[in-house]
N, C-alpha and C positions, 0 to 999 in steps of 0.2 A: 504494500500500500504506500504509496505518494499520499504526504499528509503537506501542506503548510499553513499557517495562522495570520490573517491579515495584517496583525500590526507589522507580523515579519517581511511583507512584502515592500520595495520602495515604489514609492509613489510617483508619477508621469504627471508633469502640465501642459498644459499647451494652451497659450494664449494669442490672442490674432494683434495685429498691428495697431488697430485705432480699441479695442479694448470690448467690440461687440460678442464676442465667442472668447468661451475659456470654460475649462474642464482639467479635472484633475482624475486619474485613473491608475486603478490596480491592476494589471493583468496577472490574475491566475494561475492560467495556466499556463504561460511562464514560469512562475514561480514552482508548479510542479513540474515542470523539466519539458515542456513542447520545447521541440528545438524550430522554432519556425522555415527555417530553408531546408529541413532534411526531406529526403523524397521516402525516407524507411518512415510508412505510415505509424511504427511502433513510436516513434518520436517524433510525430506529429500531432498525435490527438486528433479527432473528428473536428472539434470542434475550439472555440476559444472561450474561457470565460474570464470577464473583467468587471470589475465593481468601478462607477464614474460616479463623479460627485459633480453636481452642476452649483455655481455659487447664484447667490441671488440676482434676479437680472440678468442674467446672463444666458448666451443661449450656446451649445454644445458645438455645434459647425453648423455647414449652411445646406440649404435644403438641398438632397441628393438620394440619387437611387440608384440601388448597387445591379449590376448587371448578372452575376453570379450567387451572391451571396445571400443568405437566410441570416435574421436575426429575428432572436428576441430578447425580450425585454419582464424583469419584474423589480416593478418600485418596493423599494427598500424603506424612507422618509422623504419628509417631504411633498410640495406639490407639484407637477408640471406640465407644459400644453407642450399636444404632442400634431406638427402640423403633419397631412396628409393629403391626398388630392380632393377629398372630402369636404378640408376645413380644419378648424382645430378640436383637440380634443382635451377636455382638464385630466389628470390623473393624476393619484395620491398613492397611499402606502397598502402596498397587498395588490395595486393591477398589474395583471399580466398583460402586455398586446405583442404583435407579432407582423414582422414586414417579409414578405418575399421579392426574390429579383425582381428588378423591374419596380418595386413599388418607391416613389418618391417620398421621403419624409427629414422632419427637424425636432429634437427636444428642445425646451426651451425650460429655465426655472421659473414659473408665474407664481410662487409661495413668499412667503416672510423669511423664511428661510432655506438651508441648501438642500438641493432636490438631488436625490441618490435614488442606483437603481444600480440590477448586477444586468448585462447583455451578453448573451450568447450565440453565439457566431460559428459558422460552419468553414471560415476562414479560406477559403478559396483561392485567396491569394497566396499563401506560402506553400509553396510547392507543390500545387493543385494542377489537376492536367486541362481543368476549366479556367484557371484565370478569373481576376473581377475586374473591372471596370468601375469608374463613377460618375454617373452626369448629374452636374449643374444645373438644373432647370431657369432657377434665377439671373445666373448670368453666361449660359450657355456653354458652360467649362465642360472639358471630360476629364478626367485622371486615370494617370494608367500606370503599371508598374513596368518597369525597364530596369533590367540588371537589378531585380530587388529594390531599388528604389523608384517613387512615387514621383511622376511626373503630370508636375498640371498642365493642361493644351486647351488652347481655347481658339477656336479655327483654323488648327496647323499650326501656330505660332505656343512656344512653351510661355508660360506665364506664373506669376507670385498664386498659391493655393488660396489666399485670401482676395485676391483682385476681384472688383465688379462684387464683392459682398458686403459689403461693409457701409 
């Protein structure tokens, strides 16, 4: 058995340039030993899981939708709207929802205070014989990964991950 304890995990931020997205995250299953570029599925794991902390006002990235990849989602504390092509939706502590490829969506924190939630991922992107993609609805970006890292394109021309969102 692979055991580890949150507080032992170190913590990831990621904040955007004018201050509208930022999130702070655990991944998981890192911490139990996924080696993310290995192709030996035994040190891949199916899937990823990661605990994200959204602070107030603030909202997670910008709205997109993964071309390969499944997620879900269950709130941990906190409240937050969760946009879709729908509209928006409020969620609080105990909902589960769930996006498939193709579906466009955004968390956002809309509470008093920070909005958490664990998301589980079927990670596609690391060493997956499908590959993910990610499109920008908003400002017509795709992202894609080349050599393991993530390149944003926005008409052919590569561009800043945060451009045209903010």
């Amino acid at each position: 058995m692979r055991k580890v304890n949150l507080k032992d995990i170190p913590e990831q931020e990621r904040k955007s340039p004018k201050g509208k997205f930022e999130r702070a995250s655990k991944n998981i299953s890192i911490a139990l030993g996924r080696e993310p570029e290995s192709l030996d599925l035994a040190k891949r794991h199916p899937f990823d899981l990661t605990l994200v902390r959204i602070p107030k006002g603030k909202t997670l990235c910008p709205y997109h939708a993964h071309s390969a990849e499944t997620e879900l989602y269950l709130v941990v504390s906190g409240h937050g709207s969760v946009r879709d092509k729908y509209g928006i939706t409020e969620v609080g502590p105990g909902d589960a929802f769930f996006f498939q490829p193709g579906e466009a969506h955004q968390l956002s924190n809309a509470g008093d205070e920070e909005f958490a939630y664990y998301v589980i991922a079927d990670n596609p992107r690391s060493g997956g014989a499908t590959g993910d993609s990610c499109y920008y609805p908003d400002s017509g970006k795709w992202a894609v990964v080349k050599d393991g890292l993530e390149e944003v394109i926005l008409k052919g021309n590569e561009t800043d991950y945060f451009d045209g969102e903010e």
